[in-house]
N, CA and C atoms as an extended XYZ file, in Angstrom:
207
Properties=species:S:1:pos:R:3:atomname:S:1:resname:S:1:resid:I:1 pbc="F F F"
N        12.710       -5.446      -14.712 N   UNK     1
C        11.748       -4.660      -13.965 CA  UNK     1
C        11.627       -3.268      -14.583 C   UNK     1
N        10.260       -2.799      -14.571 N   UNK     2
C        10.335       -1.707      -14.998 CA  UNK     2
C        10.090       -0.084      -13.921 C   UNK     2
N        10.436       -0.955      -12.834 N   UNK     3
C         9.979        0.589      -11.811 CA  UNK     3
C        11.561       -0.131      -10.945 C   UNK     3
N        11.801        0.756       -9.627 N   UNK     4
C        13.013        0.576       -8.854 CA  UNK     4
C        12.034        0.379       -7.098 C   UNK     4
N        12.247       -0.250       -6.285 N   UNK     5
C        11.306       -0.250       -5.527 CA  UNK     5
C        11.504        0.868       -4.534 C   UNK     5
N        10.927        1.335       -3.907 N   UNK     6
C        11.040        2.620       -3.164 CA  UNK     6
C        10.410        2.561       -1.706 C   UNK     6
N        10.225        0.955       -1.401 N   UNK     7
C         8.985        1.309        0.259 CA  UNK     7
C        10.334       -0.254        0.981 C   UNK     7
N        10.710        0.041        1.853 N   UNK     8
C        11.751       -0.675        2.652 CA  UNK     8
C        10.524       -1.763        3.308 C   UNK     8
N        11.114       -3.135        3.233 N   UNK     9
C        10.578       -4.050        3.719 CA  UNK     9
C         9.693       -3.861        5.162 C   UNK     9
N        10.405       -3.141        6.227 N   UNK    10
C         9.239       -3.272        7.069 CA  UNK    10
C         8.027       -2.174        6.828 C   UNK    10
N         7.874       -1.479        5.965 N   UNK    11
C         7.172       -0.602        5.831 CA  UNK    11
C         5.596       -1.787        4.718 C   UNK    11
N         6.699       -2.213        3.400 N   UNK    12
C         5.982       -3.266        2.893 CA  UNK    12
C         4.875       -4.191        3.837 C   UNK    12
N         5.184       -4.428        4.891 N   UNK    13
C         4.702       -5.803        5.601 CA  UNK    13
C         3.580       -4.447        6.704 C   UNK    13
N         3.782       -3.427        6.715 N   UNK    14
C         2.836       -2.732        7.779 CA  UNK    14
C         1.743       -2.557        6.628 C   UNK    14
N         2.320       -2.185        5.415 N   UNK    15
C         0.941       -1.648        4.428 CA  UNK    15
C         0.150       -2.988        4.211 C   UNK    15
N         0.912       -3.660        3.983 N   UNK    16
C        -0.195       -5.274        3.896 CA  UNK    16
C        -1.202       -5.186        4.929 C   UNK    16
N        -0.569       -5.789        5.958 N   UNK    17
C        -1.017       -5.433        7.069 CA  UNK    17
C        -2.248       -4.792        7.390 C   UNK    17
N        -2.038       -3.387        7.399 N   UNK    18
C        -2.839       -2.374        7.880 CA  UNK    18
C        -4.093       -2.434        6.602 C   UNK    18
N        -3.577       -2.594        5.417 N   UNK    19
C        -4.254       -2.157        4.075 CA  UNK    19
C        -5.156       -3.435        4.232 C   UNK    19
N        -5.030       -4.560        4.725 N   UNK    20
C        -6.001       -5.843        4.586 CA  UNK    20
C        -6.894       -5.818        5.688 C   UNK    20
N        -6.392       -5.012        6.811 N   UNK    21
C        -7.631       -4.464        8.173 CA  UNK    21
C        -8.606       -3.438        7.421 C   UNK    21
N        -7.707       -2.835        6.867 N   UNK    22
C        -8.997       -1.295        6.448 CA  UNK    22
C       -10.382       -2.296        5.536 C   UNK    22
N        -9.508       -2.790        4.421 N   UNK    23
C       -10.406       -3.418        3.661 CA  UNK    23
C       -11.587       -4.039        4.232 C   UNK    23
N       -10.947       -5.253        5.240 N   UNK    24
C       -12.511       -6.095        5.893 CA  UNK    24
C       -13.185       -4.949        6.896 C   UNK    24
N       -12.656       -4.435        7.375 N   UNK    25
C       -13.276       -3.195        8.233 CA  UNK    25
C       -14.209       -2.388        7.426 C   UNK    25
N       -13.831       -2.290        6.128 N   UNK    26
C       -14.696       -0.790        5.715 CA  UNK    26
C       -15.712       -2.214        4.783 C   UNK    26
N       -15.527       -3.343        4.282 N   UNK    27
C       -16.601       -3.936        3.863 CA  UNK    27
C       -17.615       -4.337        4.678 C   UNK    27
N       -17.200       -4.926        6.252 N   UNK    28
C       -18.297       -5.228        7.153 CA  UNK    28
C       -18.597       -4.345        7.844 C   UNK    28
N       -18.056       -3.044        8.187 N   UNK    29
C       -18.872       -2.390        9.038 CA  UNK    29
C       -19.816       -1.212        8.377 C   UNK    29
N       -19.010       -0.570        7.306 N   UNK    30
C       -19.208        0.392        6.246 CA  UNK    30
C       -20.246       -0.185        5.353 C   UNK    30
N       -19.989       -0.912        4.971 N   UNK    31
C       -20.706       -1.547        3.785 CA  UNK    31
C       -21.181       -0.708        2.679 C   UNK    31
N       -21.996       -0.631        1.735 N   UNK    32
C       -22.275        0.244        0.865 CA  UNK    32
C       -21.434        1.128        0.050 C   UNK    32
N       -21.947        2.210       -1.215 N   UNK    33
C       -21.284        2.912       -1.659 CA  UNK    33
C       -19.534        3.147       -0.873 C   UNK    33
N       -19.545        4.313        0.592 N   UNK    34
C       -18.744        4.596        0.823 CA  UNK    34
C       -17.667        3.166        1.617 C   UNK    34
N       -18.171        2.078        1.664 N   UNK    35
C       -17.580        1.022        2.444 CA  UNK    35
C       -16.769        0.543        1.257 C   UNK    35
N       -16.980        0.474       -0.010 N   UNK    36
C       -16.560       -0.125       -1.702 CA  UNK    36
C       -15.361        0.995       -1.866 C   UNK    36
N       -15.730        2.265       -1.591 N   UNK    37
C       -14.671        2.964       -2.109 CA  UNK    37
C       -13.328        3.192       -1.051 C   UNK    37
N       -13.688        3.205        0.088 N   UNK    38
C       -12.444        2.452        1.263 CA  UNK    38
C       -12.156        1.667        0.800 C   UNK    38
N       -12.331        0.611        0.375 N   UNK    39
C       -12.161       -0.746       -0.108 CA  UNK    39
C       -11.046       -0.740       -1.089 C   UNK    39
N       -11.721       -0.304       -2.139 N   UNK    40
C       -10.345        0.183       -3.416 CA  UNK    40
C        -9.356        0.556       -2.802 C   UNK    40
N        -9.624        2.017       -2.459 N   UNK    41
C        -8.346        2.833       -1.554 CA  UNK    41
C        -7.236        1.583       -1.052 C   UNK    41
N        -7.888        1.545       -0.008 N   UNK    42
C        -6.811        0.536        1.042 CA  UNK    42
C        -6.671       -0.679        0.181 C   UNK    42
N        -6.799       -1.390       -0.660 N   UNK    43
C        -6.260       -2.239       -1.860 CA  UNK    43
C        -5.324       -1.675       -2.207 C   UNK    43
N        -5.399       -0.478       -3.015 N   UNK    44
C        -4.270        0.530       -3.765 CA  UNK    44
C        -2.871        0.381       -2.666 C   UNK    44
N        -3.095        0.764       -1.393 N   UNK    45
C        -2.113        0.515       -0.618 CA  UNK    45
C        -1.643       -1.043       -0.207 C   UNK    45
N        -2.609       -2.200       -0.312 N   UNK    46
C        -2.185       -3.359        0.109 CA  UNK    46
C        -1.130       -3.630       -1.675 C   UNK    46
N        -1.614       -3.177       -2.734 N   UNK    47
C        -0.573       -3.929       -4.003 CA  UNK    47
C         0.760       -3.023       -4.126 C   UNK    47
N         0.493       -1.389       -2.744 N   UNK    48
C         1.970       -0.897       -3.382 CA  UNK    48
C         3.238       -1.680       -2.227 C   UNK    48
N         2.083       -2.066       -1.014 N   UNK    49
C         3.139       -3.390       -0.279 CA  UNK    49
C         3.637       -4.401       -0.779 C   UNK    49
N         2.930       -5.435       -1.775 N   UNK    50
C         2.953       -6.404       -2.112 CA  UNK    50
C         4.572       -6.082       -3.102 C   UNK    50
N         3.575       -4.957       -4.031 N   UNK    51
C         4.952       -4.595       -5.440 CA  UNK    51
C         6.324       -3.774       -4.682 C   UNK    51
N         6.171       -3.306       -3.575 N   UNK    52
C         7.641       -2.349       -2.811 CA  UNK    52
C         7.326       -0.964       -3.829 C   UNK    52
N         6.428       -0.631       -4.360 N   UNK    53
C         6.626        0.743       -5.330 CA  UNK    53
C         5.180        0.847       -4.425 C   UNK    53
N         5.561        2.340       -4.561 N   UNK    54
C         4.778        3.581       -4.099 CA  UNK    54
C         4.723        4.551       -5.110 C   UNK    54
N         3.596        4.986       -5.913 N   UNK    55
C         3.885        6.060       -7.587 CA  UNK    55
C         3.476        7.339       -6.427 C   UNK    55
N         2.930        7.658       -4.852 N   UNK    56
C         3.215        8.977       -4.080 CA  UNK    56
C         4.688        9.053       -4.275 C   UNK    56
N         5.178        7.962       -3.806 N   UNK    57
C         6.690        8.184       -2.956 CA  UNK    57
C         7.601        8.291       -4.138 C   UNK    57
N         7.387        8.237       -5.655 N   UNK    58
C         8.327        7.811       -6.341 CA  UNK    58
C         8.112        9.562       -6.777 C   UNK    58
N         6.972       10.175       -6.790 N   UNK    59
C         6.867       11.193       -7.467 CA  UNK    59
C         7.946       13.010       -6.892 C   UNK    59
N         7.547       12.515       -5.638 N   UNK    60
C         8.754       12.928       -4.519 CA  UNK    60
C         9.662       12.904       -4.165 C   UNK    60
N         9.955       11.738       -4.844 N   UNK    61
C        11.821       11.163       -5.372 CA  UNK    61
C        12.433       10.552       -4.242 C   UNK    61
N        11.256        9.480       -3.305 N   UNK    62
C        11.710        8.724       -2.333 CA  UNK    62
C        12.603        7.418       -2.739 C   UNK    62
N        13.622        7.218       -2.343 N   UNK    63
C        14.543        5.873       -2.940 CA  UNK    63
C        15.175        5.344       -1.801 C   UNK    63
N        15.432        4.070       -1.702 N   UNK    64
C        16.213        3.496       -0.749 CA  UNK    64
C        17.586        3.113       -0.972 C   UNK    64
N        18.459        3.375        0.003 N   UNK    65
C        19.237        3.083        0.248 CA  UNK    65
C        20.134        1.264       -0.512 C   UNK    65
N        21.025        1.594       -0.934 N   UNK    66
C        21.368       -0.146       -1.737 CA  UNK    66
C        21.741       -0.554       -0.591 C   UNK    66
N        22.271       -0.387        0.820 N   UNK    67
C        22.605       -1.263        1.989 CA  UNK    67
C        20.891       -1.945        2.546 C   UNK    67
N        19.917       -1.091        2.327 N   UNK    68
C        18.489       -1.222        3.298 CA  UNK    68
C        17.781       -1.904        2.120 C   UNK    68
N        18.408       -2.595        1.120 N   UNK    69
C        16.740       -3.327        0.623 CA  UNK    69
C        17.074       -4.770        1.165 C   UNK    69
């Protein structure tokens, strides 16, 4: 691996989560220009759930605990 993961499992499963509501939300209700670029956004957050890395949280020098992964 080339990164260390930095987002604790239940946090992982809220960004999915939340990041796959924003998405269909901002494509069907938003739609257009600004509905596409929500879209990305909240993607960006559904792959740093998927991967456990966050490049905010890593830059800030967030790390977890070796008992909490």
């Amino acid at each position: 691996m080339f990164y260390v993961k930095n987002v604790p499992t239940w946090e992982r499963v809220l960004r999915v989560i939340v990041g796959l509501a924003v998405v269909a939300w901002s494509l069907l209700a938003l739609g257009g220009l600004w509905g596409t670029v929500l879209a990305l956004s909240a993607a960006g957050i559904v792959m740093s759930g998927l991967f456990g890395f966050c490049p905010a949280c890593a830059m800030v020098g967030r790390k977890l605990d070796k008992a909490k992964r």
